[in-house]
C-alpha positions in Angstrom: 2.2 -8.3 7.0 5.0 -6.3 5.1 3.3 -3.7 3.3 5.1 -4.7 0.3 3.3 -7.5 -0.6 0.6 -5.4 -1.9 2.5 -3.7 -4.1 4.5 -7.2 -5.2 1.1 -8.1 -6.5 0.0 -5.2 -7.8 3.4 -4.5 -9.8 3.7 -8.2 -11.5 -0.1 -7.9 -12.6 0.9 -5.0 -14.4 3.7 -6.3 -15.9 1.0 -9.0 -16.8 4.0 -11.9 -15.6 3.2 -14.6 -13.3 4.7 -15.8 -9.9 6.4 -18.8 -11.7 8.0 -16.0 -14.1 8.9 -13.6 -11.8 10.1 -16.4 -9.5 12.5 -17.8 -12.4 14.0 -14.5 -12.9 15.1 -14.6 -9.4 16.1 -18.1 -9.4 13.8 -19.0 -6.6 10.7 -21.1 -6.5 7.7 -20.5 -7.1 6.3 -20.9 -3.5 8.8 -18.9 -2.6 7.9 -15.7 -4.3 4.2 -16.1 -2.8 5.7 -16.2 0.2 7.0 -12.8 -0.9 4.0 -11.7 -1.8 1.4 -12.9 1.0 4.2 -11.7 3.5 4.4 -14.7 5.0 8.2 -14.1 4.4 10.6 -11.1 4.3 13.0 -10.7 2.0 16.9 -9.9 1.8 18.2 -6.3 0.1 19.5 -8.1 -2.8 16.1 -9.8 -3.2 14.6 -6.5 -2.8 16.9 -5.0 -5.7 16.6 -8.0 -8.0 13.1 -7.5 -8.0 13.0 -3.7 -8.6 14.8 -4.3 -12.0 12.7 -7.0 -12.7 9.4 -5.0 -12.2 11.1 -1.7 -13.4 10.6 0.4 -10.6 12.6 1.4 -7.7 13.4 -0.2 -4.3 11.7 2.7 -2.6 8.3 2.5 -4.2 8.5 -1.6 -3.0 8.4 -0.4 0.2 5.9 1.7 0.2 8.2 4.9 0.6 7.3 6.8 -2.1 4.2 6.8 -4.6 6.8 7.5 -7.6 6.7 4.2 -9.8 9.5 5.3 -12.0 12.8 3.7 -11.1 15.8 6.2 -10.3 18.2 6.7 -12.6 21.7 3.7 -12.3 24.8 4.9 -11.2 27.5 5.5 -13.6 
């Protein structure tokens, strides 16, 4: 299991959103954003960033890379 899936959870809780909510953000259904988060599925890079915005953090603490929550800074 991707170790992101933890951390998908964890960060929409926060942001106190839903899986149908995030999952209409991203134009996907809702079953599959649990697959997402149960791991059952991995996702593309441009998932991967779509989501980071959506949760405001950064692609990095997704993937369990860092502990840092706060999303980098965009390019210019």
């Amino acid at each position: 299991m991707p170790i992101y899936s933890d951390i998908l959870k964890e960060l929409r809780r926060e942001k106190r959103m839903t899986q149908t909510q995030v999952a209409q953000k991203l134009y996907i259904s809702q079953r599959m954003y649990s697959y997402y988060e149960s791991g059952q599925r991995e996702m593309k890079i441009s998932m991967l960033s779509q989501l980071a915005d959506i949760l405001e953090t950064s692609t990095d603490y997704i993937l369990g890379r860092t502990n840092i929550q706060t999303p980098y800074p965009k390019r210019k």
